[in-house]
N, C-alpha and C positions, 0 to 999 in steps of 0.2 A: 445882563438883566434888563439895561435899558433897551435893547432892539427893538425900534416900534414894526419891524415889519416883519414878525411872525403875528401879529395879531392888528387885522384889516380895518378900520371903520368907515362906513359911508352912510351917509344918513341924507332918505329922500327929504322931498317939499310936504310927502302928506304923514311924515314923522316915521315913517321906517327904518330904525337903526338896522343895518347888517354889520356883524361880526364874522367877519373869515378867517378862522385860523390859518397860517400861511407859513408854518416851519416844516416845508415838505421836506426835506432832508432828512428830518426825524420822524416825519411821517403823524405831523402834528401834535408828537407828543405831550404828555402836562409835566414839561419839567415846572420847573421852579419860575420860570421868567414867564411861560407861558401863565400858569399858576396866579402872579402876579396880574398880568397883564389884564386878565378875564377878569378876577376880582374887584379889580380896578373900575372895568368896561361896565361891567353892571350894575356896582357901587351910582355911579357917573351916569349913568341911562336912565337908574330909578329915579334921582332925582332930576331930571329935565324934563322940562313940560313938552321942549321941543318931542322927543323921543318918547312915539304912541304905542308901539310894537319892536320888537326885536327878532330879528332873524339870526341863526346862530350856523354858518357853514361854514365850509372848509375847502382847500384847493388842495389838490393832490391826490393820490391814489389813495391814501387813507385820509377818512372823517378824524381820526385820533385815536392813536394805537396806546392808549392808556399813559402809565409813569412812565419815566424816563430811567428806564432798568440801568444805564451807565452812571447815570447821577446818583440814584440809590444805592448802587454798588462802590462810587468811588467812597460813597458816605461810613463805609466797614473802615476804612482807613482811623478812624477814632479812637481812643483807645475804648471806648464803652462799646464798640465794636455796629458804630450809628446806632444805637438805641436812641438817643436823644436826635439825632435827624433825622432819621424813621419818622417819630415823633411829630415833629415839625412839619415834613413834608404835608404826613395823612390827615392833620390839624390843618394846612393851609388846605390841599384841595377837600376836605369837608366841609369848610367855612364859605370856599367856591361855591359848591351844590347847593349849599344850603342857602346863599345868596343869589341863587335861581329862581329857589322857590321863592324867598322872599321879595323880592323884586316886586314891585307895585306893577310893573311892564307885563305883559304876557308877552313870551318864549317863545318862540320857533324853529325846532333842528330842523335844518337841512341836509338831511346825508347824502352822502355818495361814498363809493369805495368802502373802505370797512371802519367799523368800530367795536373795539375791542377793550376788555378791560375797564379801567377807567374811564373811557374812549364808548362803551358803552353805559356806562355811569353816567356820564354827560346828557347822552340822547335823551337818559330817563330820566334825567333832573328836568329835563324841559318840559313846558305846560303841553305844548304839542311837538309832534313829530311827525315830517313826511318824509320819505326816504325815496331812493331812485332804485328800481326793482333788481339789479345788480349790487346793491349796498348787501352788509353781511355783517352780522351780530356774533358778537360772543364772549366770554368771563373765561378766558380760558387759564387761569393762573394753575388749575389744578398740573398743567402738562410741569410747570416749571417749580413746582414743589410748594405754591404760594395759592392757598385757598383767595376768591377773590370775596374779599368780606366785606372793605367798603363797597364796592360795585354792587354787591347784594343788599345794602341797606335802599339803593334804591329802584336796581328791577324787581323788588320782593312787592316793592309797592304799585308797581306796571301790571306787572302779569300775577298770573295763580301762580299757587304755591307747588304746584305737579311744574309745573313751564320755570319756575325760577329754576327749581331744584337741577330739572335736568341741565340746565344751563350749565348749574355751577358746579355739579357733579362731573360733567362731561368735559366742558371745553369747546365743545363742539359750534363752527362755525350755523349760525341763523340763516337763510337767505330772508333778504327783505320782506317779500310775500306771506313767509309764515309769520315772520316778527307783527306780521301787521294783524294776523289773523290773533294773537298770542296777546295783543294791546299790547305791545311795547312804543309801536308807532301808531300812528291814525292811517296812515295807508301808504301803498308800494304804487309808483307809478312808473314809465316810460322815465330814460333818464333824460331824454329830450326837451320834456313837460317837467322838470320836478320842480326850476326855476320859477318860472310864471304860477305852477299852481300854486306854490308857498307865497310869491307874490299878491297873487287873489287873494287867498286867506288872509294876510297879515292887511291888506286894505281893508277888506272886510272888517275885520278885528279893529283896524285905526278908525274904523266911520263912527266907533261907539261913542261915548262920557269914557272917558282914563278916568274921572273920579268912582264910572260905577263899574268898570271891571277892576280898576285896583280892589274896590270893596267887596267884590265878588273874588277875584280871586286870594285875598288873606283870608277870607270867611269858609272857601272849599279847602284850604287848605288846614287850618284849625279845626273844624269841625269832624274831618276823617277821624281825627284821633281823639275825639270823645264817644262815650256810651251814648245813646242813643237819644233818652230824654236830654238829657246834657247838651247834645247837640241841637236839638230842638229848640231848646231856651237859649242858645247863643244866637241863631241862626236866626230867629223872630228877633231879639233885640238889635242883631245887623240890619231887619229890615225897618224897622222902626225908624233906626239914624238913620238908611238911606230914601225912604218915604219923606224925612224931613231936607233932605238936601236940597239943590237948588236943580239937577240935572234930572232928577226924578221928576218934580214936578211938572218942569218944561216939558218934558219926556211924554208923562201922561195927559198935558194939555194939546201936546200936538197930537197923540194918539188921537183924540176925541173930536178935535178940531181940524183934524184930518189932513194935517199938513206938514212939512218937516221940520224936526227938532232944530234947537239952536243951542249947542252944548258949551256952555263955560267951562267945562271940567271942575265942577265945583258940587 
């Protein structure tokens, strides 16, 4: 459980955490430690001011080939026959995901090689995703008698409901290029290029106020799941506190005065 080196950290000078999953043997599986480890990572990322963005990749021939189907299986050994680790497991990696989105940081999967399963779950918890045009998607639990349902709570929210379905009906392996076409990623590139262009982006992303993309991103994420007026009136009173902040203001006095911001994060 303690192995710190399935799960990589490096964190540049202009605040870019990278995350590399690094249990190639399992092919980056989400056992339990990895489970751990990730929770931990983001937990730990959100709050430091060092840590602007987050990259989230992986070394190996797989991105992360979902649970760790030995571990779930030695779990039958119970007498409740693992119901209650079952249990446990699909509670820790949903509290993972969901500590993705929550995460004040904006996200960045890096893929390569494939993701699967859970392992697809992941990509789609993240705020963005670029992949290397050889990476390859897919929910395939159907082949193995296990509908994938957590997985599906968050490609339903990726793509349309024709693109989840056939996903999770099928099994069938994505190549990157249609995943991209499909929204599940923001784009399929050269795997030469995937490095540096996730790098761009995530500078990009670090030049902002972390006070007004954290604000912006808890605000797109609440908002999706209200009716319409509802969202509206959340969505103006976000803009209100952040019109009052100290980053906006600077923001729109440099806009005017035509020069560049100086962002406290505040």
């Amino acid at each position: 459980m303690s192995d710190p080196n399935i799960l990589l950290r490096a964190l540049s000078a202009d605040g870019i955490l990278r995350l590399t999953l690094n249990d190639v043997a399992r092919r980056n599986a989400l056992s339990e430690a990895m489970l751990a480890q990730l929770g931990a990572a983001f937990a730990e990322a959100g709050a430091a001011r060092a840590v602007r963005v987050i990259v989230l990749a992986a070394n190996g021939p797989a991105f992360c080939a979902g649970h760790d189907l030995k571990e779930l299986t030695a779990g039958r050994k119970a007498p409740d026959r693992g119901r209650a680790y079952f249990a446990q497991v699909m509670a820790q990696c949903s509290g993972v995901m969901q500590g993705i989105v929550n995460c004040p940081k904006p996200v960045i999967a890096e893929v390569t090689g494939v993701a699967t399963a859970a392992g697809c779950q992941l990509v789609a918890s993240c705020d963005l995703a670029i992949a290397a045009e050889s990476a390859r998607f897919s929910t395939p639990g159907v082949h193995i008698g296990l509908f994938c349902s957590t997985p599906m709570v968050a490609l339903s929210r990726n793509v349309t409901n024709k693109h989840a379905m056939e996903m999770l009906l099928t099994g069938d392996m994505i190549p990157a290029p249609r995943a991209a076409d499909m929204g599940l990623v923001n784009s399929a590139v050269p795997e030469a290029d995937l490095t540096c262009t996730v790098m761009e982006m995530a500078r990009k992303i670090a030049s902002k106020s972390s006070m007004t993309l954290a604000t912006g991103k808890r605000a797109y994420y609440a908002q999706r799941q209200m009716p319409l007026a509802d969202a509206y009136d959340y969505a103006s009173h976000v803009m209100v506190e952040n019109m009052l902040a100290h980053d906006a203001e600077e923001g729109i006095d440099a806009f005017i005065a035509k020069r560049a911001a100086q962002w406290q994060d505040k």
